[in-house]
C-alpha positions in Angstrom: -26.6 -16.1 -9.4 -24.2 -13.1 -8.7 -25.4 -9.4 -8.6 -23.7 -6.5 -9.2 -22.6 -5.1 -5.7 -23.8 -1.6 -6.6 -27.6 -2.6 -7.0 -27.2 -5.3 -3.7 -26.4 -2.5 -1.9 -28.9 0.1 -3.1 -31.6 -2.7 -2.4 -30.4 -2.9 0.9 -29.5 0.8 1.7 -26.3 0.5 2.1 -22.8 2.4 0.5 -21.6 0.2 -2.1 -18.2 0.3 -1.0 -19.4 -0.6 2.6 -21.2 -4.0 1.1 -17.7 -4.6 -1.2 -15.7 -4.7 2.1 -18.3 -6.8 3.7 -18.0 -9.4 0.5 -14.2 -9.1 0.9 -14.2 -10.2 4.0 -16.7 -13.2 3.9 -14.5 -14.4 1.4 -11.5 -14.0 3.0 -12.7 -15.7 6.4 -13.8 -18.6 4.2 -10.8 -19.2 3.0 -11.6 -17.8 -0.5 -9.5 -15.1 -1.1 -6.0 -13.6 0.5 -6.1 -11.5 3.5 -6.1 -11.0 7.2 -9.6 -12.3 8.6 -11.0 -10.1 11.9 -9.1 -12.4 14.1 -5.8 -12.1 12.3 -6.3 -8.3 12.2 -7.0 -8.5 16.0 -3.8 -10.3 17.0 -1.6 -8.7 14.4 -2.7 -5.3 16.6 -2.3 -7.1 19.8 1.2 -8.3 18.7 2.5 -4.8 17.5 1.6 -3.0 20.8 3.3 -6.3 22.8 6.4 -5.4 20.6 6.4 -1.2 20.8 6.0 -1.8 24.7 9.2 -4.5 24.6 11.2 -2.2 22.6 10.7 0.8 24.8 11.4 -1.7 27.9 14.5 -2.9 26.2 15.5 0.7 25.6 14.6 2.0 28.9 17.2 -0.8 30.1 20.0 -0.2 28.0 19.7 3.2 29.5 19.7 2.1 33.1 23.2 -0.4 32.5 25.0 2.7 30.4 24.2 5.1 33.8 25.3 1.6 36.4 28.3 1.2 34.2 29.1 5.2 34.5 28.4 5.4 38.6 30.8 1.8 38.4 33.7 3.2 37.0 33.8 6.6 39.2 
C-alpha cells in the first residue's frame, strides 16, 4: 500500500521534503534507484580531499625542482 509522502510525514511530524530524502535514500541503498548510497558519498569525500592534498603536494614539488634547477645552473 503506498501513501502519499506529504500525509506520512505529517503523521509522523516530520518536513515532507525531510521524509522524501529519507525514501530516496532507502531506495537507493537497496539497490532500487540510481545514486550514491551514504558510503559512496563518504569515500567519494574522502577521495576528493586525498586528491586536493596530492595536487597541492605535486605542485609544491614542481616548485622545489624549478628553484634546484635555478641554484644548478648559477
Amino acid at each position: 500500500m503506498h501513501r502519499p509522502v506529504a500525509r506520512v510525514a505529517a503523521g509522523l511530524g516530520v518536513n515532507a521534503g525531510t521524509l522524501a530524502n529519507w525514501v530516496k535514500q532507502d531506495r537507493i541503498a537497496r539497490g532500487e534507484a540510481e545514486g550514491l548510497s551514504g558510503d559512496e558519498r563518504a569515500e567519494l569525500a574522502r577521495l576528493r580531499a586525498e586528491n586536493a592534498e596530492l595536487r597541492m603536494e605535486r605542485d609544491v614539488l614542481r616548485r622545489s625542482v624549478v628553484l634546484w634547477v635555478k641554484e644548478a645552473t648559477r
